[in-house]
C-alpha positions as CSV (number, residue, x, y, z in Angstrom):
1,X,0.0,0.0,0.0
2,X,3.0,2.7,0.8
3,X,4.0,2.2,-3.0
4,X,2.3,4.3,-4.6
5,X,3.2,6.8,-2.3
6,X,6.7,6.0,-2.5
7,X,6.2,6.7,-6.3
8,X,5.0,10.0,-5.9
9,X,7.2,10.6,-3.6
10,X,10.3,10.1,-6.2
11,X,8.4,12.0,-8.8
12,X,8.5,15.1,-7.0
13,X,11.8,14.5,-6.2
14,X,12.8,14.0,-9.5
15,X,10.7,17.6,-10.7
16,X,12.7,19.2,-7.8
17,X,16.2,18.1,-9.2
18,X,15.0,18.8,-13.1
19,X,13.6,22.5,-11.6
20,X,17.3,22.7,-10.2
21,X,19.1,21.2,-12.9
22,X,17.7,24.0,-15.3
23,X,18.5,26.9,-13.2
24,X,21.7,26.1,-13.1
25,X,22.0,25.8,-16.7
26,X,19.6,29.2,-17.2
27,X,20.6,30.7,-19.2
28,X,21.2,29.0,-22.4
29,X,19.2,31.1,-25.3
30,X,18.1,34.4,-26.0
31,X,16.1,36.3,-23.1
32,X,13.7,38.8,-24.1
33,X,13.1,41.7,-22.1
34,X,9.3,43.1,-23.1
35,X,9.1,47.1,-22.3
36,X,5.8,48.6,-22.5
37,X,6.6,51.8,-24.0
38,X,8.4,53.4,-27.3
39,X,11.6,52.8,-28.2
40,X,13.6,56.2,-26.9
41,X,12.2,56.6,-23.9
42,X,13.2,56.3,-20.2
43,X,12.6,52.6,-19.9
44,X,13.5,51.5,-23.2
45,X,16.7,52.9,-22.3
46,X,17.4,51.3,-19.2
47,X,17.0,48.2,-21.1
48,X,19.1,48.9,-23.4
49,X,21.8,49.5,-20.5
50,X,21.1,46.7,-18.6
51,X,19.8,44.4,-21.8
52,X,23.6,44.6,-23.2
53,X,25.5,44.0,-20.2
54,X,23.5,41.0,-19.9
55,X,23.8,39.6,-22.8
56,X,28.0,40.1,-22.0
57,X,27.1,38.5,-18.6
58,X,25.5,35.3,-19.6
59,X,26.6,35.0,-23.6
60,X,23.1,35.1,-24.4
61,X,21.6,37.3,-27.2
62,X,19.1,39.4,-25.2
63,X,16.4,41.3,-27.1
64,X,14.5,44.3,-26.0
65,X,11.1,43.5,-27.5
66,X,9.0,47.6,-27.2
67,X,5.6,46.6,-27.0
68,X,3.8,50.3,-26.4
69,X,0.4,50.9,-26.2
70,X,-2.7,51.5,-22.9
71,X,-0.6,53.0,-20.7
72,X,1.8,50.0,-20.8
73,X,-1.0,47.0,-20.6
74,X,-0.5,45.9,-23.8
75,X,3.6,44.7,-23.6
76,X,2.0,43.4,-19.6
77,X,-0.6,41.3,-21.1
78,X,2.0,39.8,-23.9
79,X,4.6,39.2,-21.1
80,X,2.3,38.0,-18.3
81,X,0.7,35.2,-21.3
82,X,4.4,34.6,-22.3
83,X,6.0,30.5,-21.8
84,X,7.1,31.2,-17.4
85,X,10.7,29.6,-17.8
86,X,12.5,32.7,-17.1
87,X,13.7,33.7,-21.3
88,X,10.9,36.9,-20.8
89,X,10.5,39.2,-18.5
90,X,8.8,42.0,-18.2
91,X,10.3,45.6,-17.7
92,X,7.6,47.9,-16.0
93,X,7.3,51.0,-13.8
94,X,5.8,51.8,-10.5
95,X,2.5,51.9,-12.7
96,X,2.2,48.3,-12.1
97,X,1.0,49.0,-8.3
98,X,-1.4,51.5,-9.8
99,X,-3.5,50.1,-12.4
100,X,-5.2,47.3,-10.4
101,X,-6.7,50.1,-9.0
102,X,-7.3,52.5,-11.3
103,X,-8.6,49.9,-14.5
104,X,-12.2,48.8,-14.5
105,X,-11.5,45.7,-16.6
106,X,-7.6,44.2,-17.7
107,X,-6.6,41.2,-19.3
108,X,-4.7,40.5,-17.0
109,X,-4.0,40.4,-13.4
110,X,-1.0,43.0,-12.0
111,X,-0.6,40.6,-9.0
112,X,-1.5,37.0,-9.4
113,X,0.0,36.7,-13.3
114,X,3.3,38.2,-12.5
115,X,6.5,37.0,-10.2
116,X,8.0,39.8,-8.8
117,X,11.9,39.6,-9.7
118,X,13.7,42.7,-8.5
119,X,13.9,46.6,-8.9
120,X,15.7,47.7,-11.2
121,X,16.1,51.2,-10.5
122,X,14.5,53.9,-7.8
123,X,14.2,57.4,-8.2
124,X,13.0,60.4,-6.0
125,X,10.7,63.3,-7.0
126,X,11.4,67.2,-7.0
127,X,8.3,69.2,-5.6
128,X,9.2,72.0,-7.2
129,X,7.1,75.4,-6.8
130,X,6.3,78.3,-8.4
131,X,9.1,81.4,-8.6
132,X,5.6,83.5,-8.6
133,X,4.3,82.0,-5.5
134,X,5.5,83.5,-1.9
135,X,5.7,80.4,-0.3
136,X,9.6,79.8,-0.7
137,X,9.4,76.3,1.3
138,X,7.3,73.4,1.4
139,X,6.1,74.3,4.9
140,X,5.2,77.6,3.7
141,X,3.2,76.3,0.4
142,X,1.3,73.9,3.5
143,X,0.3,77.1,5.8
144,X,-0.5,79.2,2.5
145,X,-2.9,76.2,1.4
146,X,-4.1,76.0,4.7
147,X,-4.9,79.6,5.0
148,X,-6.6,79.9,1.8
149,X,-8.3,75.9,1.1
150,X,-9.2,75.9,-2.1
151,X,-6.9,78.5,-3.9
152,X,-3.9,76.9,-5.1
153,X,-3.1,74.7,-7.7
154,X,-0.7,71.7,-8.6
155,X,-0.2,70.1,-11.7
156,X,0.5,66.8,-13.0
157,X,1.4,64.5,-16.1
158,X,-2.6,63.0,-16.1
159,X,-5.0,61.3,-14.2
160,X,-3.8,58.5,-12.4
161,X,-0.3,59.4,-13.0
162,X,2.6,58.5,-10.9
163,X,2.8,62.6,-10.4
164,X,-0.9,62.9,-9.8
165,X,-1.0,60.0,-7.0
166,X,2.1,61.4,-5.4
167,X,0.4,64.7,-5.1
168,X,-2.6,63.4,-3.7
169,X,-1.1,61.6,-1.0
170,X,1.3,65.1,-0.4
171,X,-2.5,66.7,0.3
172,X,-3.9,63.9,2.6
173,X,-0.7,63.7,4.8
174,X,-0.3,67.4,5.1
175,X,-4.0,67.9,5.3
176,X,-4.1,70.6,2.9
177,X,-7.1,71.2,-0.1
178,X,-5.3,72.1,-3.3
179,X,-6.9,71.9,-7.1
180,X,-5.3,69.4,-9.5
181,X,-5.2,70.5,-13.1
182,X,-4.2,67.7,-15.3
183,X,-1.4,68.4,-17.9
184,X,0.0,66.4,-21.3
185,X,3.3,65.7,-20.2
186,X,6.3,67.4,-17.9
187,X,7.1,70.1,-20.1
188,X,3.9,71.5,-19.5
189,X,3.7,71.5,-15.9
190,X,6.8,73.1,-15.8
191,X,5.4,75.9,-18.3
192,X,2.8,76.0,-15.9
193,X,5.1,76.8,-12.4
194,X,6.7,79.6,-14.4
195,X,3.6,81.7,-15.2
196,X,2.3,81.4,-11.7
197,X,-0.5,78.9,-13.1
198,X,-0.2,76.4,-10.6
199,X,2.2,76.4,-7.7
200,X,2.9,72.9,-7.1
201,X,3.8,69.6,-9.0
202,X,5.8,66.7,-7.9
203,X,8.7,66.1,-11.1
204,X,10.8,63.6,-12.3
205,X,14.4,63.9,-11.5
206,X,15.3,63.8,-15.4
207,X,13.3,67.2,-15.6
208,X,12.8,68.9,-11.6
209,X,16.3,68.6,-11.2
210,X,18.2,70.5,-14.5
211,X,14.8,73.2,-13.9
212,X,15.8,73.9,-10.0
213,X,19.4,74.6,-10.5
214,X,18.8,76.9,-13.5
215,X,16.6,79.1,-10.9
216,X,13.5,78.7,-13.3
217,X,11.6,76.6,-10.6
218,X,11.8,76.3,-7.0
219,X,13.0,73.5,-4.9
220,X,10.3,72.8,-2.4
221,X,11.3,69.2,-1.3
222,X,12.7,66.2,-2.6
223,X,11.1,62.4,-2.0
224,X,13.3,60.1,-0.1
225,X,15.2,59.2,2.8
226,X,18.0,61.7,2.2
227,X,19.1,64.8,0.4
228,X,20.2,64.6,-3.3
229,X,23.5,64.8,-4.3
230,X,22.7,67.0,-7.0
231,X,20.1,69.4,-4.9
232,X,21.5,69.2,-1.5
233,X,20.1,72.6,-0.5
234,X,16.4,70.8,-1.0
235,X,15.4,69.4,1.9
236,X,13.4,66.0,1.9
237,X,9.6,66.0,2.7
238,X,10.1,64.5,6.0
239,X,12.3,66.5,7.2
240,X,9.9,69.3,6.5
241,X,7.9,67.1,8.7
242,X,5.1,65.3,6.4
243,X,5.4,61.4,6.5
244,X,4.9,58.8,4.2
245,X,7.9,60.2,1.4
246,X,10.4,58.0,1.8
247,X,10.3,56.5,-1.8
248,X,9.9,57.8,-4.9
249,X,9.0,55.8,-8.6
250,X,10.5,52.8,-9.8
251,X,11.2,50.7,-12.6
252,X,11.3,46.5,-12.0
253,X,10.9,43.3,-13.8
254,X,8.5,41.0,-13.1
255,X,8.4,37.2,-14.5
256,X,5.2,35.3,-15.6
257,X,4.1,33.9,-12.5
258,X,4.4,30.0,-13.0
259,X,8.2,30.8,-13.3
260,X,10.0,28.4,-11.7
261,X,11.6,30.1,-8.0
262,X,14.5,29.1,-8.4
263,X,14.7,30.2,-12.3
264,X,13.6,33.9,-10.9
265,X,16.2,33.5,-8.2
266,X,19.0,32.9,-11.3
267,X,18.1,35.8,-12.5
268,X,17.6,38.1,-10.3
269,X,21.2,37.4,-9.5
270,X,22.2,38.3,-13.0
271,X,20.7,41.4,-12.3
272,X,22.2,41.5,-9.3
273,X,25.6,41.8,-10.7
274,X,24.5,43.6,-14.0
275,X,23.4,46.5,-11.6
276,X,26.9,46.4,-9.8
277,X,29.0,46.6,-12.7
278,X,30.7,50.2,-12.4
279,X,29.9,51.4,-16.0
280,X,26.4,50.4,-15.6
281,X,25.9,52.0,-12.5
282,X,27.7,55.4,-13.7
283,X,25.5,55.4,-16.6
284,X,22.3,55.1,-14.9
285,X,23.0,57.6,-11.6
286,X,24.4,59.7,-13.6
287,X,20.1,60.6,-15.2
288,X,19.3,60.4,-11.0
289,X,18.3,57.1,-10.7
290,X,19.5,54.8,-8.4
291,X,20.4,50.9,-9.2
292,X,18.8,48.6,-6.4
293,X,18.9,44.9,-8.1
294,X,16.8,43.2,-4.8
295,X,16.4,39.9,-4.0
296,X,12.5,38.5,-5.1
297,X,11.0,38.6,-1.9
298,X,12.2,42.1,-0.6
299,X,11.0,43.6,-4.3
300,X,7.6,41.2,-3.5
301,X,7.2,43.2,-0.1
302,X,7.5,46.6,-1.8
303,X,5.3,46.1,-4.5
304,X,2.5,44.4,-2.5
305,X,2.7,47.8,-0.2
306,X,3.0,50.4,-3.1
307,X,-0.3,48.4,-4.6
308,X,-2.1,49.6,-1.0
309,X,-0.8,52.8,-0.6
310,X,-1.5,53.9,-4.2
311,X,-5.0,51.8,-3.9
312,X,-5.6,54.4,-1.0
313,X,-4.8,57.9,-3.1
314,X,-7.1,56.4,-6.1
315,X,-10.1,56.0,-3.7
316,X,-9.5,59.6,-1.7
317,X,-8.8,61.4,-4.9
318,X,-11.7,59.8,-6.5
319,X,-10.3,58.8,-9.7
320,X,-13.2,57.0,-12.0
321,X,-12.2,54.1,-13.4
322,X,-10.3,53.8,-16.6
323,X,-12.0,51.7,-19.4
C-alpha cells in the first residue's frame, strides 16, 4: 500500500532536481526583455543599459522586444501570457501598483500573473514650486494652502499618473485642499510653475532637477530618505515634517508567474551583478536614478505595499475608473 506513495514521492523528487538542474543551466538562449513603451524613452533605455550588459554577462543574445500601447497594458498582457521559464521578462514602472486600482477591466492580473523579480532602479521626486508664488518652502506652500483651502493649484502628467497620486497623498498627509489641473506631459507642468498657473507639481528627477538649479523653478522638497546629491540645498519632505515620502517611482521586472523560483532566483542574480557593474551604474546615476537589483522577496514586499498605498490615493482622490 506505501508504493504508490513512494512513487509520488520520487516523482517530485525527480521535478525538484530537473527544476534545479535547469537553473543552473539558465541561461542558455536568448532572453527577451518586453518594455511597454516606445523605443527612446526612459525605460526602453534602461534596457538597453542593462539588456547589453546582460547579454555580455550570460553570452546570451538578449532582445528588448518595445511593445507600447494603454498606458503599458498591452507589452504586460503579452509578457504575463508569455512560456514562465524565465527567457521573458517583463520591464515595468511603478505603474504596475497603480493600475489594479485605477482599470475597470484588464486582461490581466498585476498581481496574481506576475513573479516579482527585483527593482531595477528607484528614483525620488522634486516638488518644485512656483518662482511667482510666496511660499519659498514646502512648509510655507502647506500654511499658505491651509490659509486659503481651495486656492492653489498643482499640476501633474494626467489622471492616475505617478505625479498625480504622489500629489494626492502630499495633500492627505499634510491635510491641505489644493486643485489638480491635469497636464499632457512634464514640459507643460513646468510651463505652468513659471507663469504662476499652478504652484505645485511633484517632477521627475530627469526634468525637476536640471529646472531647479537653473533658478527657473523652485525646490520645495525632494522624496526620499536623504538629500540629493545634485540638490543638496532641497530638503526632503520628512524633514519638513510630512510622513509617508520615503520612496519615490520605480522601474522593476517582473516574471510570468508559473516561473520556476529558483529560475527567478537565477536571474535576479544576474541582475544583481548587472546592476553592480561600475559602467552600468555610472550610466544610470548619472540621469538620477539609483540601481537597487533586490532579491525577489524584498521587491515582493515593496510592491504588495505600493499596490495599498496607491490603492488608498485612487479611492480619496476619486479617480473613476479607466475603461
Amino acid at each position: 500500500m506505501r508504493l504508490p506513495w513512494l512513487m509520488l514521492a520520487l516523482a517530485a523528487a525527480a521535478c525538484v532536481n530537473a527544476g534545479a538542474t535547469r537553473a543552473q543551466d539558465y541561461p542558455n538562449r536568448t532572453i527577451r526583455i518586453v518594455v511597454p513603451y516606445a523605443p527612446g524613452g526612459g525605460v526602453s533605455v534602461v534596457g538597453q543599459i542593462i539588456g547589453t550588459k546582460l547579454s555580455e554577462l550570460t553570452k546570451q543574445t538578449v532582445v528588448i522586444d518595445n511593445r507600447p500601447g494603454a498606458g503599458g497594458n498591452v507589452g504586460a498582457d503579452a509578457a504575463a501570457k508569455s512560456a514562465p521559464d524565465g527567457y521573458t521578462v517583463l520591464l515595468h514602472t511603478s505603474a504596475m501598483a497603480t493600475i489594479g486600482s485605477l482599470y475597470r477591466k484588464l486582461p490581466f492580473d498585476p498581481v496574481k500573473d506576475f513573479a516579482p523579480v527585483t527593482m531595477v532602479i528607484a528614483t525620488q521626486f522634486i516638488v518644485g514650486g512656483s518662482p511667482k508664488n510666496p511660499a519659498a518652502s514646502l512648509r510655507e506652500l502647506v500654511a499658505q494652502a491651509k490659509a486659503d483651502p481651495g486656492k492653489l493649484n498643482y499640476g501633474s502628467s494626467g489622471l492616475g499618473s505617478s505625479l498625480h497620486l504622489f500629489a494626492e497623498m502630499f495633500k492627505d498627509a499634510a491635510g491641505v485642499d489644493i486643485v489638480h489641473i491635469p497636464y499632457r506631459g512634464d514640459a507643460p507642468i513646468t510651463t505652468a510653475l513659471i507663469s504662476g498657473d499652478i504652484q505645485l507639481a511633484f517632477l521627475p528627477q530627469a526634468t525637476g532637477v536640471a529646472n531647479v538649479r537653473g533658478n527657473v523653478i523652485r525646490g520645495l522638497g525632494v522624496t526620499g530618505t536623504k538629500r540629493m546629491e545634485s540638490l543638496p540645498n532641497v530638503p526632503t519632505v520628512g524633514e519638513q515634517g510630512i510622513a509617508g515620502f520615503e520612496r519615490g517611482s520605480w522601474i522593476a521586472m517582473f516574471a510570468p508567474a508559473a516561473t520556476p523560483p529558483a529560475t527567478v532566483s537565477a536571474f535576479q542574480q544576474l541582475m544583481a551583478k548587472v546592476l553592480a557593474d561600475p559602467q552600468v551604474r555610472q550610466r544610470l546615476m548619472s540621469t538620477g536614478q539609483e540601481p537597487v537589483g533586490n532579491p525577489p522577496a524584498e521587491f515582493a514586499a515593496q510592491f504588495k505595499a505600493d499596490i495599498a498605498r496607491f490603492a488608498k490615493a485612487i479611492e480619496q482622490a476619486k479617480i473613476p475608473k479607466l475603461e
